[in-house]
ZAMARGU-4260 file (C-alpha; in steps of 0.2 Angstrom, whole numbers, plus 5000, padded with zeros to 4 digits):
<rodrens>
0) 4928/5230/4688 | 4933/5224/4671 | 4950/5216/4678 | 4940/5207/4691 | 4928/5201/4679
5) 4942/5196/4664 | 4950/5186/4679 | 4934/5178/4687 | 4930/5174/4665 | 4949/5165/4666
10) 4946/5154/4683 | 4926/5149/4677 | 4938/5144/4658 | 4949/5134/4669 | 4938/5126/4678
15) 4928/5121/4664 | 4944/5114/4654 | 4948/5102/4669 | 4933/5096/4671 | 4932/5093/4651
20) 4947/5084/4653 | 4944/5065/4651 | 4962/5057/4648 | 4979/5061/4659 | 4996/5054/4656
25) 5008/5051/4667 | 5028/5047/4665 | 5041/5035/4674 | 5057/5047/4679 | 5066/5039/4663
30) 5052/5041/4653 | 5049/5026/4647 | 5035/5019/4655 | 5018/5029/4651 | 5003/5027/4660
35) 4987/5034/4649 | 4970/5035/4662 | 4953/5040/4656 | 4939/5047/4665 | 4925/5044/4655
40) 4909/5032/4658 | 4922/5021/4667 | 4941/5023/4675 | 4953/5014/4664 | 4972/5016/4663
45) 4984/5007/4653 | 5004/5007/4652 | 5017/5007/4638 | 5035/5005/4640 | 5044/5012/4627
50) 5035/5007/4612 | 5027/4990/4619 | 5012/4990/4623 | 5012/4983/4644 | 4994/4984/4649
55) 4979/4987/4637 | 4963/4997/4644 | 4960/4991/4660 | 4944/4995/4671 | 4947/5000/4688
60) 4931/5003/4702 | 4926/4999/4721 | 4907/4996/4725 | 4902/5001/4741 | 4882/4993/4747
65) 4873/5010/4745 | 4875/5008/4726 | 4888/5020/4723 | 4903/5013/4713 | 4919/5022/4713
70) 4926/5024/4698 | 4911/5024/4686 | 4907/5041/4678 | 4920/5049/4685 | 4917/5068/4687
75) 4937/5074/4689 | 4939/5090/4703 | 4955/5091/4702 | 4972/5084/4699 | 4991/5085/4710
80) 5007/5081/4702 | 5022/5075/4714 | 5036/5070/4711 | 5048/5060/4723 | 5067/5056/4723
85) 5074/5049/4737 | 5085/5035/4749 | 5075/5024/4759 | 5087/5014/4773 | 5080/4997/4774
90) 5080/4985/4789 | 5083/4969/4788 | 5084/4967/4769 | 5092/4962/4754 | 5103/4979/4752
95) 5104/4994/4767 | 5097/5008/4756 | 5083/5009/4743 | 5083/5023/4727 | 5064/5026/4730
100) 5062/5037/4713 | 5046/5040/4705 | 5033/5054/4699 | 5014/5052/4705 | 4999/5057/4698
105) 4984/5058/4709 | 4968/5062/4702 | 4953/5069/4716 | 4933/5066/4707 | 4917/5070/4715
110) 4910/5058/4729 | 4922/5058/4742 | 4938/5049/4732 | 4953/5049/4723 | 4966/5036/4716
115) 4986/5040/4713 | 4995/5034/4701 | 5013/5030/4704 | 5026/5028/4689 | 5044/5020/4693
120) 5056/5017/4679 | 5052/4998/4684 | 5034/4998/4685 | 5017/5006/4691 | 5006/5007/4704
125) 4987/5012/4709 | 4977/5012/4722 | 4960/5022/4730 | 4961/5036/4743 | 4943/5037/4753
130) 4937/5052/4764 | 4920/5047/4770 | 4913/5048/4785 | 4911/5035/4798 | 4914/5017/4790
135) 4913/5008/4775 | 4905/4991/4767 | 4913/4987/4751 | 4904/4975/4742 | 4917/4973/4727
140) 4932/4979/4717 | 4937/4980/4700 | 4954/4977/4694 | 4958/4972/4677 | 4972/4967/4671
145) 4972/4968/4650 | 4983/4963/4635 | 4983/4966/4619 | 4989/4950/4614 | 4986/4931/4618
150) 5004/4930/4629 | 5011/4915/4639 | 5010/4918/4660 | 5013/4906/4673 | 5002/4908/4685
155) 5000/4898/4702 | 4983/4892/4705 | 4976/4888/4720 | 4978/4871/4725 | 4960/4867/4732
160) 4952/4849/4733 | 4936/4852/4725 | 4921/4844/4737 | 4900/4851/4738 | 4898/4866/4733
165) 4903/4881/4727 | 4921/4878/4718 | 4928/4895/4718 | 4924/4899/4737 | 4931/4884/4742
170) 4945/4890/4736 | 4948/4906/4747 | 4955/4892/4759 | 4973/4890/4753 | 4990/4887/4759
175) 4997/4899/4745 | 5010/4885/4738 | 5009/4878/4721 | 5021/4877/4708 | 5017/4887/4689
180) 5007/4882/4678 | 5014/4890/4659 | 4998/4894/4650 | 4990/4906/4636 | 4980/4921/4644
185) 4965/4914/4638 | 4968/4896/4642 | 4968/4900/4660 | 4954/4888/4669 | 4939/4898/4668
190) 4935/4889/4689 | 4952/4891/4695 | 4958/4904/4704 | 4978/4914/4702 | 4987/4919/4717
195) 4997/4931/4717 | 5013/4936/4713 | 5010/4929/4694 | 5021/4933/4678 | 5015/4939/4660
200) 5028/4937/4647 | 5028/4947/4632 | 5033/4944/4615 | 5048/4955/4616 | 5055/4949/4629
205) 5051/4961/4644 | 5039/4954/4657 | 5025/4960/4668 | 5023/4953/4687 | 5009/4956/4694
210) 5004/4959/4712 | 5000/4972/4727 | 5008/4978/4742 | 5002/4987/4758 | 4990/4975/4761
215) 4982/4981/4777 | 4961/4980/4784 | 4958/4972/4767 | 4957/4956/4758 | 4970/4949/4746
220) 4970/4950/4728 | 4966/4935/4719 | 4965/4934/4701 | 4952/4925/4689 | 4948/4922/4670
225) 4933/4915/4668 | 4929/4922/4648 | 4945/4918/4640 | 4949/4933/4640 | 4969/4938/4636
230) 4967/4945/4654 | 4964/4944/4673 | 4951/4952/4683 | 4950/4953/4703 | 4945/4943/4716
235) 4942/4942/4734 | 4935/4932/4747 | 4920/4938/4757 | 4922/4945/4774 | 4918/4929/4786
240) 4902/4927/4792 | 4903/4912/4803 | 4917/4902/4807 | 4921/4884/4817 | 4938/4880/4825
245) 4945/4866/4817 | 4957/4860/4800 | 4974/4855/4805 | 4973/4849/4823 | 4961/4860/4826
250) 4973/4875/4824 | 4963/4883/4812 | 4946/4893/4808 | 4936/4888/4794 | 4924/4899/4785
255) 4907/4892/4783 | 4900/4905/4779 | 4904/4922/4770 | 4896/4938/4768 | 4892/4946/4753
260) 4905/4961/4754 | 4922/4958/4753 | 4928/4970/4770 | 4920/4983/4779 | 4934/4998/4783
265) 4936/5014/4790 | 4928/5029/4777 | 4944/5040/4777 | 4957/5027/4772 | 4971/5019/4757
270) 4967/5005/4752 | 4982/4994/4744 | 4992/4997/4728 | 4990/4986/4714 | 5006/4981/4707
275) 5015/4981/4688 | 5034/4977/4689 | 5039/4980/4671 | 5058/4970/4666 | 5066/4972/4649
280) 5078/4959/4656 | 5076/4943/4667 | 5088/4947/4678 | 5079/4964/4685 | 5066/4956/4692
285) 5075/4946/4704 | 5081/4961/4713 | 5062/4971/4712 | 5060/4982/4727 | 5043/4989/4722
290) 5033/4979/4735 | 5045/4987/4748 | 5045/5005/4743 | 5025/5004/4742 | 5024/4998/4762
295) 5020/5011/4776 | 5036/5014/4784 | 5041/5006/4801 | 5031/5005/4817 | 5042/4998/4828
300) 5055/5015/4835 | 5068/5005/4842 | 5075/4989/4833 | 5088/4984/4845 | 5081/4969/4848
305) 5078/4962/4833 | 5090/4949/4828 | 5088/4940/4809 | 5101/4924/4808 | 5098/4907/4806
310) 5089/4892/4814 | 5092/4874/4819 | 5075/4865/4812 | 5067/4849/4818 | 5053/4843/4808
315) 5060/4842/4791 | 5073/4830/4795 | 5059/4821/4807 | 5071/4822/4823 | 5081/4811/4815
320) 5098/4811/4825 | 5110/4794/4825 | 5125/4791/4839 | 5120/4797/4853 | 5111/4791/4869
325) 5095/4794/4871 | 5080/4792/4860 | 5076/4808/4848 | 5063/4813/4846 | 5049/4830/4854
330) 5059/4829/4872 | 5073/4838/4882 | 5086/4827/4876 | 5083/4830/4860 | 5083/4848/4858
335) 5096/4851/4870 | 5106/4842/4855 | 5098/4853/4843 | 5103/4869/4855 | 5123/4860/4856
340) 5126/4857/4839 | 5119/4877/4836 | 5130/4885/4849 | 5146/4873/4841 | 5144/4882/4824
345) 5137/4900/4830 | 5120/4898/4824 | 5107/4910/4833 | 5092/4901/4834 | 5083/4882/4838
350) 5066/4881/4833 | 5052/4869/4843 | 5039/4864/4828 | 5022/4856/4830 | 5022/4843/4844
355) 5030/4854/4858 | 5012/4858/4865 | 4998/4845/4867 | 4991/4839/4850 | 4974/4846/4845
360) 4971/4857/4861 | 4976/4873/4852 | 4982/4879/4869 | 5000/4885/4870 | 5001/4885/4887
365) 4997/4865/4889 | 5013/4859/4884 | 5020/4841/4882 | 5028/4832/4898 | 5044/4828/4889
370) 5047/4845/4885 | 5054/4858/4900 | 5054/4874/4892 | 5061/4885/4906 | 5074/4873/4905
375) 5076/4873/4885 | 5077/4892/4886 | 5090/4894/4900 | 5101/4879/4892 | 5099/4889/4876
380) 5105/4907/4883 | 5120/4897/4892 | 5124/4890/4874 | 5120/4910/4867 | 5106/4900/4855
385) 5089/4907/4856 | 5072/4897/4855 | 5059/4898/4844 | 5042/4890/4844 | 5029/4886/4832
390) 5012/4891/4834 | 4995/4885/4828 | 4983/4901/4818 | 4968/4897/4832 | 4981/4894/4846
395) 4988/4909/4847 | 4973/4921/4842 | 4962/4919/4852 | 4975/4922/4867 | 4985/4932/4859
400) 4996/4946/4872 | 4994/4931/4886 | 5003/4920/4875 | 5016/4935/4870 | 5018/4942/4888
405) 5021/4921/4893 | 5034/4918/4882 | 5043/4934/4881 | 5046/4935/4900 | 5051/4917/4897
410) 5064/4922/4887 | 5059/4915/4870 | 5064/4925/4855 | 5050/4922/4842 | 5035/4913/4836
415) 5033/4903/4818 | 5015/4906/4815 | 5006/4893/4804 | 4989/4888/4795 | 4980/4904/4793
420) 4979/4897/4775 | 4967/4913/4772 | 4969/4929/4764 | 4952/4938/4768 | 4949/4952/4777
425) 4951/4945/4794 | 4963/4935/4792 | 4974/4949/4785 | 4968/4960/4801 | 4977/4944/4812
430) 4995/4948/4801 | 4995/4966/4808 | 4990/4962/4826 | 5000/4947/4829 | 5018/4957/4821
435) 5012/4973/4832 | 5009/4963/4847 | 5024/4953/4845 | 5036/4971/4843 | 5028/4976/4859
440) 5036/4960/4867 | 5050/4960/4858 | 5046/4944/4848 | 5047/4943/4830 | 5038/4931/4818
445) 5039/4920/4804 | 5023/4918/4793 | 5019/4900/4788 | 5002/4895/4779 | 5004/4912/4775
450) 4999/4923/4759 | 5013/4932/4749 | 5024/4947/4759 | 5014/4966/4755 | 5027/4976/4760
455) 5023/4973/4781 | 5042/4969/4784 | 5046/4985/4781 | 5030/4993/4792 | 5035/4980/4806
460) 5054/4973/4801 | 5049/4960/4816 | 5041/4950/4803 | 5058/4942/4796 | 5051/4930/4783
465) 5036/4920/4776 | 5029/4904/4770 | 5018/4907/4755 | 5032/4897/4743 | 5032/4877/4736
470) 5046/4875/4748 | 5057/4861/4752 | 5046/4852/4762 | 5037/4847/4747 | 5051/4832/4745
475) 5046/4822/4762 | 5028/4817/4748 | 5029/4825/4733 | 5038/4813/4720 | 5030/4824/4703
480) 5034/4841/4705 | 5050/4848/4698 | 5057/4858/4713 | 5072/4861/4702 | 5066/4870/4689
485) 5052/4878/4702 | 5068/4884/4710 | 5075/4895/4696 | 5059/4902/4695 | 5053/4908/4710
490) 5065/4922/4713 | 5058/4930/4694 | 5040/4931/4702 | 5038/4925/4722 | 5054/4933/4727
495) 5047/4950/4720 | 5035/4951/4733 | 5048/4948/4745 | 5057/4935/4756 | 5051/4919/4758
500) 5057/4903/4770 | 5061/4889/4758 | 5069/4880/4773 | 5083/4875/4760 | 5100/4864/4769
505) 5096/4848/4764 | 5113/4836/4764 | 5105/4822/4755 | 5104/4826/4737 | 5097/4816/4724
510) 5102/4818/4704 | 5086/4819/4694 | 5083/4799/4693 | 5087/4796/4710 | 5077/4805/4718
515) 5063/4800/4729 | 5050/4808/4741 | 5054/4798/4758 | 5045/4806/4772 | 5055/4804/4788
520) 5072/4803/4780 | 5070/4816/4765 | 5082/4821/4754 | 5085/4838/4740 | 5082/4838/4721
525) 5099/4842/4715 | 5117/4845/4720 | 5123/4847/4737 | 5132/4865/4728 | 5114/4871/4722
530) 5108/4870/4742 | 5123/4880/4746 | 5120/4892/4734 | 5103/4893/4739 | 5107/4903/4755
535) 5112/4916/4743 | 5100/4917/4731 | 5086/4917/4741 | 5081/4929/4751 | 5078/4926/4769
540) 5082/4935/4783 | 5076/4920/4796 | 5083/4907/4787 | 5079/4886/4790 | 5094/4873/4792
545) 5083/4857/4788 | 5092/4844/4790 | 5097/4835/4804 | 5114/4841/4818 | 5120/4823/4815
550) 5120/4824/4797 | 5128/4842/4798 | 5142/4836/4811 | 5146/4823/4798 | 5146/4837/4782
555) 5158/4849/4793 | 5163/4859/4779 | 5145/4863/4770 | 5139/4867/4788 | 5154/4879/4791
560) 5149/4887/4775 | 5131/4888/4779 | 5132/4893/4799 | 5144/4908/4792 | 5132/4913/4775
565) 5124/4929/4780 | 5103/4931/4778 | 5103/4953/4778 | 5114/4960/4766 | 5121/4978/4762
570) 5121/4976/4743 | 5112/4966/4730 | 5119/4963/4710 | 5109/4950/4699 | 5122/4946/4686
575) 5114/4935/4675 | 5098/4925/4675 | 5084/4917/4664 | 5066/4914/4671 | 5066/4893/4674
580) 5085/4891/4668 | 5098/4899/4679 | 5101/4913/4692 | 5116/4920/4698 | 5116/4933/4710
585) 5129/4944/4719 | 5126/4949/4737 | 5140/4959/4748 | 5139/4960/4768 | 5151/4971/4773
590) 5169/4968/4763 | 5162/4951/4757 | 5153/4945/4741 | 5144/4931/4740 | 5140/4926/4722
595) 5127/4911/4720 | 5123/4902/4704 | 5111/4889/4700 | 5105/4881/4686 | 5090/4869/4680
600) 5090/4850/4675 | 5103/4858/4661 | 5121/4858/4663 | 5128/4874/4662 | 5145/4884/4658
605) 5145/4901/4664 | 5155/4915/4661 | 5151/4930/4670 | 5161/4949/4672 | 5164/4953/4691
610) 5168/4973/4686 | 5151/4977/4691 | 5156/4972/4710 | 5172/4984/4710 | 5178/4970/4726
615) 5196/4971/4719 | 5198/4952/4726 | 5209/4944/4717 | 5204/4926/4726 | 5190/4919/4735
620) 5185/4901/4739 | 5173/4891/4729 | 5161/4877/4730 | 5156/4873/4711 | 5149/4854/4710
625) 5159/4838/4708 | 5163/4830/4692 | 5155/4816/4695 | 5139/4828/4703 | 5126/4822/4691
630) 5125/4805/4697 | 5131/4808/4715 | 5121/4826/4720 | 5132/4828/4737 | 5149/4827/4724
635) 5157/4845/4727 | 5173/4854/4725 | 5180/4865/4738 | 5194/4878/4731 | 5203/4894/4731
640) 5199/4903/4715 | 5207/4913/4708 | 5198/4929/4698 | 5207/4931/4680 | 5204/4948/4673
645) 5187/4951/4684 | 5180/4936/4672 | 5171/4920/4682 | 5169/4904/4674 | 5161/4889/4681
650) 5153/4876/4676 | 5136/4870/4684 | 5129/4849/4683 | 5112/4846/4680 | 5103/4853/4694
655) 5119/4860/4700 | 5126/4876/4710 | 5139/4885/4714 | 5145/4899/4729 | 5161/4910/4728
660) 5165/4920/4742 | 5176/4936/4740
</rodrens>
């Protein structure tokens, strides 16, 4: 009996220490980073790396509508180490495999819930665990993000046109493409909105990205400061509560109404994972793979059928074609051109854009009389170049399988999706149904009006790429922003959260006074080189030609390069970068490196160390800008180059490029 009872004394002692126990620590596998939650009268964590201080106490909570608030006075029940070291193979992606290494901390309280903590040598990540019965209505959800210090970030803001009414929910409606704004914490506009990924810079040097990942049957993340705070906090758009067809050609559903909750879920669920990527160098976080480790893991059992590769584009360059026959424009003549001049330099795809089907009927099946798609289709499997089509948001939700089944059977390869310009609940449930109803049709998809990548490429790699960036098509009208500078800036923050469809190609390029936003014959900020290099740089596994055939027959040796450029890769290397200054960036396909380098309105000499490749090339071929490149942007230089001692050196015009191949 005394045994028993010394024993049971022991258990009750435990017990009542975890309980007690109102602050737990958790480590990154090198142990540098540290992540310190408390339980007390609220759930905070904060982050160190090394001795910087990352993330001050931040408060984290869900509010459900019966009053309970998850994540205030937390009554811990228990806690479970794990800790995970392993090789994820990746589809369609930047490199073939992924080290997913990291130790995880999750923390069960009293009420139904628990929230895990993950700690990778590059960052952390959180998110809540429910177990209730039946379902759900979350009203609200706290996520702070605090420094300790007034620090610089560039933030994207949500570009919204203010009109009547409420300023902050017209803002839910948003394309998600805006350049950075460079601003102190606490001279963020207090009424405007932060999409994410956005970057926090640190006096030392190391930086902070900010975003989430596994986005599913929840609203995106928005951030907001609206007390001048040296911080964020959370934000969401409320589940739609009536809706009207209309926007762009009436491809679209516009709130006009929302509810006061944000979503309504399934009680037993994970909800997403907020999102620290922590660099102590630039260059790290341009080849970030948090957001894909975080994803669930593939849907789709046999990926055969999915082809990534580039495609032959048609609105950008406005249909602009020049000695030839016929008159270009939305008809057969046209596009069969498009599918000829595809099949002449091996590229896998032509892509229809808005104008195929009948303007403002969002109907996908009513499609123009100039355009025979049974026809388009065979002509393009006779060629070996598939079609693509775009699609309106409204047009091809509210038919969704019809449309799929139609196609498919037709013998199209996949849809560009545009205009959902939402991130709320529903629109996010339409991401999911549209990339699992496309897989089952063996069609994948390209997100345009779209929200930042969460990691559902990996979950469903028939999603190839996304919108959701300032891209190129921001030179047909926009004569003010620096795209330039924007370009060597993206792949530190947007690139993080994964690929993006900047619809780069461009062989009309304009030095940084000549340049002009001309919106049926548009032209590039920059060399002819950076464009080149751009295929590199970014990452894009469905990846835009946007100019026009004509002007690529006439550039033979630039098209050459860019039909023959991969857009998956086995192997990524940054070697050398600086947030909005230069990139350069290493990428091998098989036995090939491709090494691209771009730079912003600066000239630039490079000199860079090659050992880290281990190629053994002792030669490769080089397109490095012209001497003449900052007044002329198309001046280049094509050469053999020969690697001295595993060093490169290049030098880079203002606005300028460069691509080795080895």
């Amino acid at each position: 009996m005394k045994i028993k009872y010394l024993f049971f004394f022991a258990l009750m002692l435990s017990s009542t220490c975890l309980f007690a126990q109102k602050q737990y620590t958790l480590q990154s596998p090198d142990a540098n980073i540290t992540v310190t939650i408390d339980a007390d009268e609220e759930l905070t964590y904060s982050v160190m790396h090394g001795s910087t201080q990352i993330l001050a106490p931040s408060a984290i909570a869900m509010s459900l509508d019966n009053g309970k608030v998850l994540g205030e006075n937390p009554k811990v029940i228990s806690t479970k180490t794990n800790s995970v070291n392993e090789v994820i193979k990746a589809n369609f992606y930047k490199k073939a495999e992924i080290v997913d290494n990291y130790n995880e901390l999750s923390i069960t309280f009293q009420g139904r819930y628990k929230v895990i903590f993950r700690a990778y040598d590059d960052g952390v990540a959180y998110r809540f665990v429910t177990y209730f019965p039946g379902t759900i209505t979350v009203e609200s959800e706290t996520a702070d993000f605090n420094f300790d210090a007034d620090y610089t970030a560039l933030v994207p803001y949500v570009n919204a046109r203010r009109g009547e009414g409420d300023f902050i929910n017209q803002q839910f409606f948003t394309s998600f493409e805006n350049v950075y704004t460079t601003t102190k914490l606490s001279q963020t506009e207090p009424d405007r909105l932060v999409f994410l990924p956005c970057m926090v810079q640190l006096n030392d040097g190391k930086k902070v990205i900010v975003t989430e990942a596994d986005l599913e049957d929840f609203p995106g993340l928005l951030l907001r400061n609206e007390s001048g705070k040296t911080g964020f906090s959370a934000i969401h758009a409320g589940y739609p509560k009536t809706e009207e067809q209309g926007g762009h050609n009436n491809l679209q559903y516009v709130v006009k109404e929302r509810e006061d909750f944000i979503a309504q879920v399934t009680g037993k669920r994970s909800f997403p994972w907020r999102c620290l990527v922590i660099s102590e160098t630039d260059k790290e976080l341009a080849n970030s793979d948090m957001v894909y480790k975080l994803a669930e893991p593939c849907r789709v059992e046999d990926l055969s059928w999915i082809k990534p590769g580039k495609v032959a584009w048609d609105w950008w360059n406005a249909w602009n074609l020049y000695g030839v026959d016929f008159e270009a424009g939305i008809n057969n003549d046209t596009y069969k051109y498009y599918i000829d001049f595809a099949s002449k330099y091996g590229i896998e795809y032509v892509i229809l854009d808005e104008g195929w089907a009948v303007n403002k009927q969002a109907d996908l099946f009513q499609v123009v009389p100039e355009i025979d798609l049974p026809m388009l289709v065979k002509y393009g499997q006779e060629h070996n170049v598939g079609i693509v089509l775009w699609a309106g948001y409204a047009a091809i939700d509210k038919d969704m399988e019809h449309v799929c089944q139609h196609y498919s059977e037709m013998g199209v390869k996949g849809f560009k999706v545009d205009f959902m310009d939402r991130d709320d609940q529903k629109v996010v449930d339409f991401y999911y149904r549209m990339a699992e109803m496309a897989a089952k049709y063996h069609l994948f998809v390209d997100f345009h009006g779209a929200y930042k990548p969460t990691g559902l490429s990996r979950t469903y790699p028939n999603v190839l790429n996304y919108e959701g960036v300032f891209g190129l098509e921001q030179a047909k009208w926009d004569n003010e922003d620096d795209l330039v500078t924007y370009e060597v800036t993206i792949p530190f923050i947007r690139m993080v959260a994964g690929p993006f469809d900047f619809t780069q190609g461009a062989m009309k390029n304009a030095g940084k006074n000549n340049f002009a936003a001309i919106y049926t014959e548009p032209m590039s900020q920059g060399t002819r080189c950076r464009q080149l290099a751009e295929y590199v740089i970014f990452e894009s596994p469905f990846n835009m030609l946007c100019d026009s055939p004509s002007n690529y027959l006439n550039e033979d040796e630039c098209t050459q390069f860019i039909a023959n450029v991969p857009t998956t890769w086995d192997e990524t290397i940054v070697l050398d970068g600086k947030v909005g200054e230069y990139l350069v960036i290493a990428r091998r396909k098989g036995f090939h490196w491709y090494i691209g380098a771009i730079t912003n309105w600066e000239e630039r000499d490079i000199e860079l160390d090659l050992k880290p490749l281990q190629s053994g090339a002792k030669s490769g071929h080089m397109f490095r800008d012209g001497v003449n490149a900052n007044h002329v942007g198309k001046d280049y230089v094509s050469e053999t180059y020969q690697v001295m001692g595993n060093k490169l050196k290049v030098h880079l015009a203002q606005g300028g490029g460069m691509v080795l191949v080895l």
